[in-house]
N, C-alpha and C positions, 0 to 999 in steps of 0.2 A: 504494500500500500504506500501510494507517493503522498506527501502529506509535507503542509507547509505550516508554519506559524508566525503570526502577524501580532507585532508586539510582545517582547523583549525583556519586558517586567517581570509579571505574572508569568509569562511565555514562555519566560526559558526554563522554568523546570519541567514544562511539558518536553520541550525541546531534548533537552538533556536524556530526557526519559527515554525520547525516539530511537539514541543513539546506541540505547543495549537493547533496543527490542530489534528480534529475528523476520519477525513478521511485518514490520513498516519502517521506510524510512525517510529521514529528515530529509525535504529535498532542498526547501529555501527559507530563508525568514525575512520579515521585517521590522525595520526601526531607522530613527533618525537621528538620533546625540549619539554621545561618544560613549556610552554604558552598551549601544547595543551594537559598535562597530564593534567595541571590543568582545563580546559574545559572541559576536558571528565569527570573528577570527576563532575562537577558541571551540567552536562548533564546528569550525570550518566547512560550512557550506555558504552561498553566494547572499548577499545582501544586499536586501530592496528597499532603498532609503524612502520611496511610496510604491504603501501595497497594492494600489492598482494598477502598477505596471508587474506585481507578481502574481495576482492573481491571474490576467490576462496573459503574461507569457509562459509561466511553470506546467507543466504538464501532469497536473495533479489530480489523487481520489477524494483529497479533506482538505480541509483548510480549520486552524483553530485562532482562532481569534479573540483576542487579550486587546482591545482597542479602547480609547477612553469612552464611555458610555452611550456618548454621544454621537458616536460616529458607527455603532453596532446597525443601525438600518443600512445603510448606505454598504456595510462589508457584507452584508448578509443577501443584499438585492444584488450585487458584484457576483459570489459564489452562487446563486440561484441560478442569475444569468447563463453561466459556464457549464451549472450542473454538479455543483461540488457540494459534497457532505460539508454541514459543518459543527464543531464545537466554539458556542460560543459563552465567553466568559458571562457570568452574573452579575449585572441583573442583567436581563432581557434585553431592555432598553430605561432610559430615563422616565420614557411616557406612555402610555397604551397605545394611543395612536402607531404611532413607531413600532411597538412591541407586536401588536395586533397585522401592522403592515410588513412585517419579517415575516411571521406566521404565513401570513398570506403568499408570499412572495415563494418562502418555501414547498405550499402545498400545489401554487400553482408549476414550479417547476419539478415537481416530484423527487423531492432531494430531504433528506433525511436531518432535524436541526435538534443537536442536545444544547440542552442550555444548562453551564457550569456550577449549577449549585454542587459541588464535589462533594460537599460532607454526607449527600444524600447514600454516597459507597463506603462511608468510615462504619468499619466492625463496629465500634463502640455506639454510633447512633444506630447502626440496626438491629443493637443488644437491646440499646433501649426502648426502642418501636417494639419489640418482642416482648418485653418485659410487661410494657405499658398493655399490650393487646392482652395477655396473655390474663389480667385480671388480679395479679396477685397482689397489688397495693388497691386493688377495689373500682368502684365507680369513680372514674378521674375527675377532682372537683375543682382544680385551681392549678396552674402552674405561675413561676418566678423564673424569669431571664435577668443575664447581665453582662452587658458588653461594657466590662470598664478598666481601662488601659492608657497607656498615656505615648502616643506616636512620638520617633522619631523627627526634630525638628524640620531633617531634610525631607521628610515624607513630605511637608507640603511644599516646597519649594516646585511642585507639580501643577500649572497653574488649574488646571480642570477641577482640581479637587476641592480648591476650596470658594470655588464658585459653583451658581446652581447648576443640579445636575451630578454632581460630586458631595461630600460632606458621608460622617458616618450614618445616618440614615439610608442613603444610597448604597453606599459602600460597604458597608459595616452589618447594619442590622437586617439589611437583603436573606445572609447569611442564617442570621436566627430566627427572622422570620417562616424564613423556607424548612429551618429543621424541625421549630417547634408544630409547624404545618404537618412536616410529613411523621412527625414524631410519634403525634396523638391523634393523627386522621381527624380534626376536629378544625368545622370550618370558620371561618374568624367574618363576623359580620359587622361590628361596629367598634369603631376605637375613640379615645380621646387621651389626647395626648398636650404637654406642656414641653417645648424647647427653648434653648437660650443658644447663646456666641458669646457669653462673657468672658470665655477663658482664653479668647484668643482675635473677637469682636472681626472673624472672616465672614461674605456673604452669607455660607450656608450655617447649620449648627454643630457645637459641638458638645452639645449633652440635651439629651430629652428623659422625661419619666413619663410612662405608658400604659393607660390600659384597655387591656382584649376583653370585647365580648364574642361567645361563637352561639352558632345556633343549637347545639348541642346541649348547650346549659355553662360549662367550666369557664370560669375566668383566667384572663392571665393578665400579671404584669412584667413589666419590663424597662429597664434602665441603662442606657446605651453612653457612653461616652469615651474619646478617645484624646482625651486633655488631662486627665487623673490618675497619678501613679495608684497600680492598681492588679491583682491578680485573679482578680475575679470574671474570667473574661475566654471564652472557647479557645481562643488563641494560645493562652498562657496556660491552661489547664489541661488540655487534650493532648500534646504531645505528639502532635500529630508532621508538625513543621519544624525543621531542625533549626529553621531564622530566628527563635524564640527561647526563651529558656522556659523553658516548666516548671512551674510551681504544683505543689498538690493543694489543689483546691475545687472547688466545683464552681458552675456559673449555671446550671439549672437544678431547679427543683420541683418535684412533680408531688401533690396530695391527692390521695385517695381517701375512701372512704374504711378502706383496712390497715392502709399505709402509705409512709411517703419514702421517695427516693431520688438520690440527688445524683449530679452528670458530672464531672465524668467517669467519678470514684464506683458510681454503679454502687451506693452505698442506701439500704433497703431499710428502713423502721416501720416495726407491728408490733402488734401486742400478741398474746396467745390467746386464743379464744376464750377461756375460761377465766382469764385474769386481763379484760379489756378494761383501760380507763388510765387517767395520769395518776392513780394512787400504786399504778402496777410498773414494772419494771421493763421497757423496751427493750423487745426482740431485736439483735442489730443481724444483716446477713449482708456479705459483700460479693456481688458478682464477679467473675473474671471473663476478659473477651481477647482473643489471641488477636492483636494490634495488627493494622494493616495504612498502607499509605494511601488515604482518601484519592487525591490527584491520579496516583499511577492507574489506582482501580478503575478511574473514569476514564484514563485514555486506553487503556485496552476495550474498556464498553465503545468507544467511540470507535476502535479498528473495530470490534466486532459487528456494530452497528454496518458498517461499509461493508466487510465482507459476509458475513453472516446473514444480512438483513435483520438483524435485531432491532425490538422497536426502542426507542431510546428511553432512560429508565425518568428523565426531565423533558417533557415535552415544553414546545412553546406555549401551548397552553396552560398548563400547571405551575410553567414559571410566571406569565401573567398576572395570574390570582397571586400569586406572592407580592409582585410590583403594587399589584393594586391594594395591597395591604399596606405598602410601606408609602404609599401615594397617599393615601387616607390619612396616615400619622403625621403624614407632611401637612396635609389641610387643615385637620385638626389643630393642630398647634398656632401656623397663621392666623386661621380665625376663631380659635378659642372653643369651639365645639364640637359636639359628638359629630364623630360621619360614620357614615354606612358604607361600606365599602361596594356598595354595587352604586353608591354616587355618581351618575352621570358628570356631574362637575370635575369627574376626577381627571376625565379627559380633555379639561378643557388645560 
């Protein structure tokens, strides 16, 4: 499988990935500074300082795509055109419009489109979607997220990011949005949410506190910030990216009506049946799950997607509903009210 990737960031550990696997290989990339001449050098395969002259001349089966958010319709209508599979980073797009016109774009040329929410193939989240279905902390009554962490100065020296369109809501909480979706199967209808920028007074925000309602019954909240030294946060907990150092700690927590259990410790509290209540002394039980590299997982679903015909385990559909979640939390906080996330307005 011939296979290109666009964008150097995020992209080169796909990249790198290409380079031990038997079955596909890296044929081109793109980028424009000097972080991704020197990658490609180190890749050593040919660099396309603009991806629309690689996409149009490489002789390719995929194309993975790491572009800034803003630019995912236009690479995605590009690859349609040609007929190219493609993997594209998370979120979808910025807006539904866009989001909804990739869709389109892909069903009309019959070309196969995963959308990168990667943690959707971490062992550890599909320990806990098992755990969650499986009934053993009970009817799910409530869950607790927390993205809080405090970036790298040079991280914004990226001007996309911290204007709109960028900001950790986009970028950031896309991520936990889409796991606590696929977590608990439970659909997320109305939110209301509070943001600020005091920590760093850029366009978009950098700290919101949030809360889910879903049509299901279970509430959730959630607390996102990327301005706060902080280990409470998927990134620093999970273990899953070696760019990070690991802390033990957790950044979800799931209540039930028998028990509660928190992520990524996979760590379980009940009581016994016979001695239920806080005068009784909590049952503690710790899962174990044999660790896997979310990313690598996703880019073999995506060769197998091309050669296989497997259908992708993130459609553009399923990632939309995510957007449109995290679109919602963006309105809400603007204007100060509850939305519904099938809000027409959200499109606007």
């Amino acid at each position: 499988m011939k296979i290109a990737v666009i964008g150097l960031n995020h992209g080169y550990k796909f990249a790198k990935d290409l380079l031990k696997m038997d079955e596909a290989a890296l044929v081109a990339v793109a980028g424009s500074d000097a972080l991704a001449r020197e990658r490609a050098k180190e890749l050593q395969v040919p660099l396309f300082t603009n991806y629309k002259d690689l996409i149009e001349q490489c002789d390719l089966d995929g194309v993975i795509i790491t572009l800034p958010n803003h630019l995912h319709a236009e690479a995605v209508q590009l690859c349609a055109a040609k007929g190219l599979d493609v993997l594209i980073e998370k979120p979808i797009a910025p807006t539904i419009s866009e989001g909804q016109e990739m869709i389109n774009h892909a069903q009309a040329a019959n070309i196969r489109l995963l959308v990168g929410h990667h943690r959707r193939f971490s062992a550890k989240v599909n320990k806990m979607k098992e755990i969650i279905e499986s009934g053993l902390i009970g009817d799910l009554v409530a869950a607790h997220m927390m993205f809080a962490l405090a970036k790298d100065p040079a991280y914004f020296h990226e001007a996309w990011r911290i204007k709109e369109g960028g900001g950790p809501l986009l970028i950031n909480a896309a991520h936990d949005i889409d796991n606590i979706r696929y977590m608990t199967g439970l659909t997320i209808d109305q939110v209301y949410a509070s943001s600020k920028n005091h920590i760093r007074q850029h366009d978009v925000e950098d700290a919101a506190s949030i809360l889910l309602e879903t049509v299901e019954g279970p509430t959730m909240t959630y607390f996102v910030s990327d301005g706060v030294p902080s280990p409470w946060s998927y990134e620093l907990t999970a273990g899953e990216n070696p760019k990070y150092p690991q802390n033990a700690n957790d950044c979800y927590f799931f209540f039930g009506t028998k028990g509660s259990i928190s992520f990524p410790s996979m760590t379980m509290y009940t009581y016994k049946e016979s001695q239920y209540g806080w005068d009784h002394i909590l049952q503690k039980k710790e899962f174990s799950v044999e660790e896997n590299d979310p990313m690598t997982s996703e880019l073999r679903h995506f060769i197998d997607m091309i050669q296989k015909d497997t259908p992708p385990l993130v459609t553009g559909e399923d990632a939309l509903e995510t957007l449109k979640v995290v679109l919602a939390i963006k309105r809400s906080a603007t204007e100060k009210r509850i939305v519904n996330v099938k809000d027409k307005q959200l499109n606007v």
